[in-house]
PASEBA-1860 file (N, C-alpha, C; in nm, 3 decimals):
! residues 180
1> XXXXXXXX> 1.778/0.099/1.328/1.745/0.238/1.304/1.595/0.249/1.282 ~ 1.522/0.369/1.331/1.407/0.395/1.322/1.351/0.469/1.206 ~ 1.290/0.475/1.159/1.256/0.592/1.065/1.074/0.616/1.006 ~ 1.041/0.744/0.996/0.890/0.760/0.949/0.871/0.705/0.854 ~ 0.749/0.594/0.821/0.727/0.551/0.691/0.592/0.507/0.679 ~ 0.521/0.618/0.644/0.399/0.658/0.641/0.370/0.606/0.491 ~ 0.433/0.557/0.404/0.411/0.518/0.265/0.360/0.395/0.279 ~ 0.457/0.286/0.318/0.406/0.161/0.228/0.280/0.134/0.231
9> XXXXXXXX> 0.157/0.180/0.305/0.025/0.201/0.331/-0.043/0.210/0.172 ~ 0.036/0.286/0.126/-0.012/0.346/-0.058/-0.088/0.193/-0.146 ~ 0.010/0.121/-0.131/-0.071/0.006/-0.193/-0.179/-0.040/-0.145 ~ -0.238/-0.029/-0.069/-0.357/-0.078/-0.026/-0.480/0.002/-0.115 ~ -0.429/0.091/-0.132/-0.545/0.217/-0.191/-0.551/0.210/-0.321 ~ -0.468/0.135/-0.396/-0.520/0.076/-0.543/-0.657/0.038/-0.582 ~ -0.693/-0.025/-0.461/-0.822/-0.087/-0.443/-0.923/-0.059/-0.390 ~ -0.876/0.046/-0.264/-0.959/0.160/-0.137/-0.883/0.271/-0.183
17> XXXXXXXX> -0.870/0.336/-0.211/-0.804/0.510/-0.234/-0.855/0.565/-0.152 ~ -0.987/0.586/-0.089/-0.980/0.709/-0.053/-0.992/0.676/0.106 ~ -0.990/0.527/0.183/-0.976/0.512/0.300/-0.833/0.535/0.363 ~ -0.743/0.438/0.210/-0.583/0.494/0.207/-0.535/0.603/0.259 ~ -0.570/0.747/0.178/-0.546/0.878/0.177/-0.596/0.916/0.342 ~ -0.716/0.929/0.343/-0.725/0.889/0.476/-0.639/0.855/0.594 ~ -0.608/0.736/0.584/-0.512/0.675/0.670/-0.366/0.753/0.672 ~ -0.307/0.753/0.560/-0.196/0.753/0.516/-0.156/0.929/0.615
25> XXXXXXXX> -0.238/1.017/0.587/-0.272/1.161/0.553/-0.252/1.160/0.747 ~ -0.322/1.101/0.847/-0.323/1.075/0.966/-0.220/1.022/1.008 ~ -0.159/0.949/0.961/-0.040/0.853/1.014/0.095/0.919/1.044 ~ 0.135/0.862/1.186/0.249/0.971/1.209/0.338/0.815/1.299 ~ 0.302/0.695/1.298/0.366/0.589/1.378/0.458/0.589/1.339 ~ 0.561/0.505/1.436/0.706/0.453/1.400/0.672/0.349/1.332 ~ 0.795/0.287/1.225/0.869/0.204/1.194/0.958/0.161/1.192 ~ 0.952/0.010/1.184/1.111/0.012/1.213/1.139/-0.085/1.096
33> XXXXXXXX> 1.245/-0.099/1.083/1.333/-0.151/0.949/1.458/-0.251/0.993 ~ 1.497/-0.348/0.909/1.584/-0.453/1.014/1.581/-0.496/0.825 ~ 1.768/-0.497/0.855/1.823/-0.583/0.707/1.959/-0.625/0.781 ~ 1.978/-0.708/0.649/2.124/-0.769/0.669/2.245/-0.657/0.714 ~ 2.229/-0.549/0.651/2.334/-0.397/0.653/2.243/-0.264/0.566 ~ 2.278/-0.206/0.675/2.242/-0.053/0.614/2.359/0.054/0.627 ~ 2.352/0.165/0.540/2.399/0.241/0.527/2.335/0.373/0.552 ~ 2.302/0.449/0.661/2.303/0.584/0.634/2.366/0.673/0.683
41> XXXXXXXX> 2.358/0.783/0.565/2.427/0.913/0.537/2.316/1.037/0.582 ~ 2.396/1.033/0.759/2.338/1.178/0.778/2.314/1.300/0.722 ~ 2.430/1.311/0.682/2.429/1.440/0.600/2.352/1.467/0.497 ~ 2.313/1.365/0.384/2.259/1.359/0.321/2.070/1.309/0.332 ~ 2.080/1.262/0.455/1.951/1.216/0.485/1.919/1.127/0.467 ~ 1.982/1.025/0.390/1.987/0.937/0.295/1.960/0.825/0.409 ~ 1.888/0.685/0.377/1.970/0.545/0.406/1.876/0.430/0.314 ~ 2.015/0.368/0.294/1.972/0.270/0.214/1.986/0.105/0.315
49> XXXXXXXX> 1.906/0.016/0.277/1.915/-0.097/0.394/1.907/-0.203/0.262 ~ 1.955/-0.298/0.262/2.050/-0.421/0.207/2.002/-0.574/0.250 ~ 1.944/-0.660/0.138/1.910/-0.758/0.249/1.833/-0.785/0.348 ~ 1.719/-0.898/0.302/1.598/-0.921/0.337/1.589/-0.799/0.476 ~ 1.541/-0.747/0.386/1.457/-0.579/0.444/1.353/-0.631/0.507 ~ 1.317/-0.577/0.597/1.175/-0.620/0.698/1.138/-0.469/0.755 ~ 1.009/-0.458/0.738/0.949/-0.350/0.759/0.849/-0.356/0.861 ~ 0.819/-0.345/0.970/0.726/-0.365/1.085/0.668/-0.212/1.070
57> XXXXXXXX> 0.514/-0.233/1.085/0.469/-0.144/1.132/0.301/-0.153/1.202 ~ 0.248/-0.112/1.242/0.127/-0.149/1.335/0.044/-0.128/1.214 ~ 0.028/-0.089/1.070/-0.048/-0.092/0.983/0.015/-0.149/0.870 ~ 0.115/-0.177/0.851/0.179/-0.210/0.690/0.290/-0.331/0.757 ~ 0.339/-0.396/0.650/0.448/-0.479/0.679/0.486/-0.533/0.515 ~ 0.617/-0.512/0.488/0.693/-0.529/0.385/0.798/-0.598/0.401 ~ 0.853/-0.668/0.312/0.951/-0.744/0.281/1.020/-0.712/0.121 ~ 1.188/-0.715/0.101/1.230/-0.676/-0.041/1.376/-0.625/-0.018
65> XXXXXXXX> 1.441/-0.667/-0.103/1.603/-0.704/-0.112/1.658/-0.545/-0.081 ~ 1.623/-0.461/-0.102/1.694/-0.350/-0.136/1.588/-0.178/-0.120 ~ 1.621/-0.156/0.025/1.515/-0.018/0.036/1.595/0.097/0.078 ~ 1.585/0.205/-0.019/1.624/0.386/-0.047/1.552/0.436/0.010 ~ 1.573/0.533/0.125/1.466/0.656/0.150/1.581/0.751/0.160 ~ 1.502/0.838/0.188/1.525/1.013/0.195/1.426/1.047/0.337 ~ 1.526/1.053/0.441/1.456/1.038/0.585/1.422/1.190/0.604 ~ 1.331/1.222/0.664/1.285/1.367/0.706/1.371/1.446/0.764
73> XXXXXXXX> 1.337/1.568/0.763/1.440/1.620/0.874/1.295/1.657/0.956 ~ 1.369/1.683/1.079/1.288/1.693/1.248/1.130/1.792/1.164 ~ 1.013/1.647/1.201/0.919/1.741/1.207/0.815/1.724/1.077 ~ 0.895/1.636/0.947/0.922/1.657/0.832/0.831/1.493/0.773 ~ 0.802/1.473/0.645/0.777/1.339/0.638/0.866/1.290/0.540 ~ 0.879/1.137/0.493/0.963/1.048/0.440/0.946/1.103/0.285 ~ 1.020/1.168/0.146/0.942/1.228/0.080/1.004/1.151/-0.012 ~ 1.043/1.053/-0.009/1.131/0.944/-0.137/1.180/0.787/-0.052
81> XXXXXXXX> 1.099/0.695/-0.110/1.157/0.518/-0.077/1.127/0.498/-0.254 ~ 1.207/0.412/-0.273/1.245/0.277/-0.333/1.254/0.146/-0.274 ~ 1.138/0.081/-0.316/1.168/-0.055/-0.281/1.200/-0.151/-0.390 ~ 1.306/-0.242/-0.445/1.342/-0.335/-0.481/1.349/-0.454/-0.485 ~ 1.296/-0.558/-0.576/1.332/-0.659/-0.576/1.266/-0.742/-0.488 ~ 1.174/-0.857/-0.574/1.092/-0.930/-0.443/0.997/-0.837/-0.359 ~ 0.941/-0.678/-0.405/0.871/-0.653/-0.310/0.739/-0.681/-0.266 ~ 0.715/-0.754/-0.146/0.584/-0.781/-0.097/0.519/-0.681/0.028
89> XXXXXXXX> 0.377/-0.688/-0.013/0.352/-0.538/0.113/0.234/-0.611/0.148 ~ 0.207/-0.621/0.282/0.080/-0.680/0.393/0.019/-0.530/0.438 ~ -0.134/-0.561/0.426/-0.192/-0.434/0.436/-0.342/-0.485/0.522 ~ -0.315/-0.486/0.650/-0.449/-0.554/0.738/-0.532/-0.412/0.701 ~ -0.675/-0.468/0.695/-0.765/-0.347/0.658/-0.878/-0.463/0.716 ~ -0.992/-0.389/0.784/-1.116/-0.397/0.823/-1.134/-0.624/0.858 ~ -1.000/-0.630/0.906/-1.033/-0.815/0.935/-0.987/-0.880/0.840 ~ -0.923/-0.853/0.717/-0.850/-0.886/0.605/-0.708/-0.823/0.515
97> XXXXXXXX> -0.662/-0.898/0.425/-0.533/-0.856/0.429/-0.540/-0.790/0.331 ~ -0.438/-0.698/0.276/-0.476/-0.649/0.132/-0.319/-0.674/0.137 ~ -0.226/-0.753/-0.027/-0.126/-0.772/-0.034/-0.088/-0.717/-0.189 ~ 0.028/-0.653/-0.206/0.091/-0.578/-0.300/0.217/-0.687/-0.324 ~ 0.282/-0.699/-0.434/0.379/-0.771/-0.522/0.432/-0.672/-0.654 ~ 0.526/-0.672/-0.626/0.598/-0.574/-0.762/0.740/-0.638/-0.802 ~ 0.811/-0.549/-0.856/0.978/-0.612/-0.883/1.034/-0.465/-0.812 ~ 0.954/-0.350/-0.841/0.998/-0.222/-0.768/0.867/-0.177/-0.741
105> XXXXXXXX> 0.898/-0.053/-0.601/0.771/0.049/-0.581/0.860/0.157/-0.535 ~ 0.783/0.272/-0.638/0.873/0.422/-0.560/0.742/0.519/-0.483 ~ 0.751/0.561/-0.374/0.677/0.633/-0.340/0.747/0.771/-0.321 ~ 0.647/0.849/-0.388/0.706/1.015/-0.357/0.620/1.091/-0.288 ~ 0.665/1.201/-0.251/0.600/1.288/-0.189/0.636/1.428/-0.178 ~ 0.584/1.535/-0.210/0.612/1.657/-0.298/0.543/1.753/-0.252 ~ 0.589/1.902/-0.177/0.481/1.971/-0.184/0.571/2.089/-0.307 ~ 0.459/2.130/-0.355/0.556/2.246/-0.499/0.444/2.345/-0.502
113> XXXXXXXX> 0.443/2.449/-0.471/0.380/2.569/-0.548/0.250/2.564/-0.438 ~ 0.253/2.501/-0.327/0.167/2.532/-0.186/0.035/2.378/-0.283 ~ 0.095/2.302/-0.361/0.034/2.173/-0.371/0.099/2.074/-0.329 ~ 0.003/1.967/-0.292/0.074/1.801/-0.234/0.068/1.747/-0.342 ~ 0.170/1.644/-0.338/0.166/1.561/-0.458/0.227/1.457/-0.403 ~ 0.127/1.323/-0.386/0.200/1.209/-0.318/0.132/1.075/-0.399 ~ 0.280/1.018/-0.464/0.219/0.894/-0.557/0.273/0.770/-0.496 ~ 0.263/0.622/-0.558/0.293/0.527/-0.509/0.305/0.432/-0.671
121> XXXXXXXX> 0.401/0.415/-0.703/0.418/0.375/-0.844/0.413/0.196/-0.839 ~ 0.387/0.130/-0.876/0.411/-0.031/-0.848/0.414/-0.079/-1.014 ~ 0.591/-0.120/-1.010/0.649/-0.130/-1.163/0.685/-0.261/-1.183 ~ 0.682/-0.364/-1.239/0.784/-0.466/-1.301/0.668/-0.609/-1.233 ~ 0.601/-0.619/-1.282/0.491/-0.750/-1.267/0.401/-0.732/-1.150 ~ 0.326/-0.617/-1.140/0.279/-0.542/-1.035/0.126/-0.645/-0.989 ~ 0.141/-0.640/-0.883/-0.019/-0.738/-0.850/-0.038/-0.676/-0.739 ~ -0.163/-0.603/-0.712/-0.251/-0.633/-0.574/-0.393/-0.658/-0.575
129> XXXXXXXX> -0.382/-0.713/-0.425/-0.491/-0.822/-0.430/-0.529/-0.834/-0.294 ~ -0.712/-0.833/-0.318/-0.768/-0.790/-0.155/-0.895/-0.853/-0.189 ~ -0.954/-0.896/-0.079/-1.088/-1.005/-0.100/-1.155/-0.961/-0.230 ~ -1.179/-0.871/-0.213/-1.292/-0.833/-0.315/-1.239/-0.806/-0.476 ~ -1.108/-0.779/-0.436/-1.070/-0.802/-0.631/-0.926/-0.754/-0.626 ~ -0.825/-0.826/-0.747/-0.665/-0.814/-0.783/-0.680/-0.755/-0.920 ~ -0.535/-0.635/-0.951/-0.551/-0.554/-1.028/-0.388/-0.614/-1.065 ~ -0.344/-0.637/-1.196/-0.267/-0.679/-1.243/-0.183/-0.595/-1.340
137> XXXXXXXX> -0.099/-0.551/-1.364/-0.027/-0.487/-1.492/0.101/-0.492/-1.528 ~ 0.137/-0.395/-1.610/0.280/-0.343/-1.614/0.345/-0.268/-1.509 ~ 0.223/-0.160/-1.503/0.273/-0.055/-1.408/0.143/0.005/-1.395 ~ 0.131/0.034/-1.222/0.024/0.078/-1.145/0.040/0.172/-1.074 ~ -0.031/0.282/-1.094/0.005/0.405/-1.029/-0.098/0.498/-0.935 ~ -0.091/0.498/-0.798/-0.161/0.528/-0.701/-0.160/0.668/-0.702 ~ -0.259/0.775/-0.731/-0.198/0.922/-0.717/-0.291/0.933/-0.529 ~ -0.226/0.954/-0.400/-0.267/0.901/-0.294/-0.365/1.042/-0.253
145> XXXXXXXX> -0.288/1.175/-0.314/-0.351/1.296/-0.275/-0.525/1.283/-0.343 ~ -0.539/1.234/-0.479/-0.636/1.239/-0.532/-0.761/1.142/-0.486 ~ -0.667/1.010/-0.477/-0.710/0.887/-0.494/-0.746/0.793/-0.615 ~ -0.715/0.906/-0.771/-0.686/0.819/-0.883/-0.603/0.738/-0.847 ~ -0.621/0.628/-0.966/-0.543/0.476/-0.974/-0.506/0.500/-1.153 ~ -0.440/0.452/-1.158/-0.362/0.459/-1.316/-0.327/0.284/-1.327 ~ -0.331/0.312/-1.424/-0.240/0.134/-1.475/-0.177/0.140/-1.614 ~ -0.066/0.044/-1.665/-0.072/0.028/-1.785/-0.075/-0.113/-1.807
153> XXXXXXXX> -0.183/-0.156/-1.933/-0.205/-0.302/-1.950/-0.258/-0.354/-1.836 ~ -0.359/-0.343/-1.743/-0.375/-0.335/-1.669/-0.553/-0.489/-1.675 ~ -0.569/-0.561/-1.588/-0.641/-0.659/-1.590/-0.670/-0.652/-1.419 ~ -0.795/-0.621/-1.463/-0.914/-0.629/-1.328/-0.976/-0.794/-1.286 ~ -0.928/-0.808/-1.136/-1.066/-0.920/-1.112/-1.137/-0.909/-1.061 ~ -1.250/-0.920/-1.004/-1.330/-0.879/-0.911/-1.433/-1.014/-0.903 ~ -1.423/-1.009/-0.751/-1.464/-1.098/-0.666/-1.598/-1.082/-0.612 ~ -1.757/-1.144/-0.627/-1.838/-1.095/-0.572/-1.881/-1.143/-0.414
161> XXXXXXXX> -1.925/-1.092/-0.316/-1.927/-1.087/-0.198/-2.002/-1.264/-0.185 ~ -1.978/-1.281/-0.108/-2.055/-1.376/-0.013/-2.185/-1.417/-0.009 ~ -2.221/-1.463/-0.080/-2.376/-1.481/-0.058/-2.457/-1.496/0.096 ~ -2.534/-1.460/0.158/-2.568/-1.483/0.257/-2.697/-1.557/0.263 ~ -2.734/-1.639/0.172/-2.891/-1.754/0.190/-2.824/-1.815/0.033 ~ -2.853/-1.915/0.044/-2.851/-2.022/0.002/-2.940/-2.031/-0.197 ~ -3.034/-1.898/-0.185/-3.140/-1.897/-0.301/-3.094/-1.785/-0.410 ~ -3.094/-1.787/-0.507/-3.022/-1.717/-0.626/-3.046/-1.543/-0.604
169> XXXXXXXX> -2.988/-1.472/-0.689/-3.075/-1.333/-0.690/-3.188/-1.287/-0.710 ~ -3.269/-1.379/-0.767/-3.362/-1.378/-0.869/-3.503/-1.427/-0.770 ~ -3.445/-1.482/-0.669/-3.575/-1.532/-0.585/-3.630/-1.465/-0.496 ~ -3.782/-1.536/-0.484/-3.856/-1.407/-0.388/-3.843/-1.528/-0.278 ~ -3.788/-1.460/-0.143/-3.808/-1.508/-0.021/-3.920/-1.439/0.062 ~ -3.994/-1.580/0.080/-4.129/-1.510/0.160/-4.099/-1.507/0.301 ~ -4.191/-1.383/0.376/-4.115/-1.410/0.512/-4.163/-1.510/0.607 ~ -4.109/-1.514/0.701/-4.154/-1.654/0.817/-4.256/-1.618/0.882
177> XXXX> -4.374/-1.725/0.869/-4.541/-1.645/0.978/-4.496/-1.707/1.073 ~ -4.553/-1.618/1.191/-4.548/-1.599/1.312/-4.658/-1.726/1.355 ~ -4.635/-1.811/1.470/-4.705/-1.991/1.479/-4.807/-1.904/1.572 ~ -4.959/-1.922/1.516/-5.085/-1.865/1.565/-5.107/-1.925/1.707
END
């Protein structure tokens, strides 16, 4: 089964928010989804998929025991997943990976009163982590419309770039004369 899933993208933006939103806000690709058994309920809109869940998509890729959505109707976007258990999320960005780890992630998506409201919650031993720095907590909370980041108990690392010469910050490099 096919279905829109313009979310799992959200974790990446813990760290980039506002390239995320960006992305996310543009994104209209397929996905596709492949478990042991799924269940969905047309009527309800509903499907739930069972068993090493696999999530392909040309920007995101997830893995996690147990995934809930609330599928669009024609036209419409994905406005409720649950992911469960073991969830891992691959997030290629600019030649590197950006990777998400939780025990759950709920992403919502809301319009109420002619406002958007689209979050990405990452609950139960939450880690992401991208060259430049991993954000650790209880619970991490992406608001995607804004591009706030929330945390609770929350532990920053940050990684400094690459040095490119060999001589400290502190040094004066003279430049190279030109051979008379």
């Amino acid at each position: 089964m096919k279905l829109l899933l313009p979310i799992v993208l959200a974790t990446a933006g813990v760290l980039c928010a506002a390239d995320l939103a960006k992305s996310i806000a543009s994104s209209d690709a397929e996905t596709q989804i492949s478990a042991r058994t799924v269940r969905a309920d047309l009527k309800s809109r509903t499907a739930v998929y069972q068993g090493n869940v696999k999530v392909e998509d040309p920007r995101v890729s997830m893995t996690c025991e147990l995934l809930r959505a609330r599928m669009p109707a024609e036209g419409k976007r994905v406005d409720s997943i649950i992911a469960e258990t073991n969830v891992i999320i691959y997030i290629p960005q600019d030649g590197a990976t950006n990777t998400a780890t939780a025990d759950r992630a709920i992403y919502t998506y809301l319009i109420e009163a002619g406002v958007t409201n689209e979050t990405l919650e990452l609950m139960g031993s939450p880690m992401i982590k991208s060259p430049q720095a991993t954000a650790v907590g209880t619970k991490l909370v992406l608001d995607i419309t804004t591009g706030v980041i929330s945390g609770e108990n929350v532990l920053m690392k940050y990684r400094a770039a690459a040095a490119t010469n060999s001589v400290g910050t502190n040094a004066v490099v003279e430049p190279k004369r030109a051979n008379p």
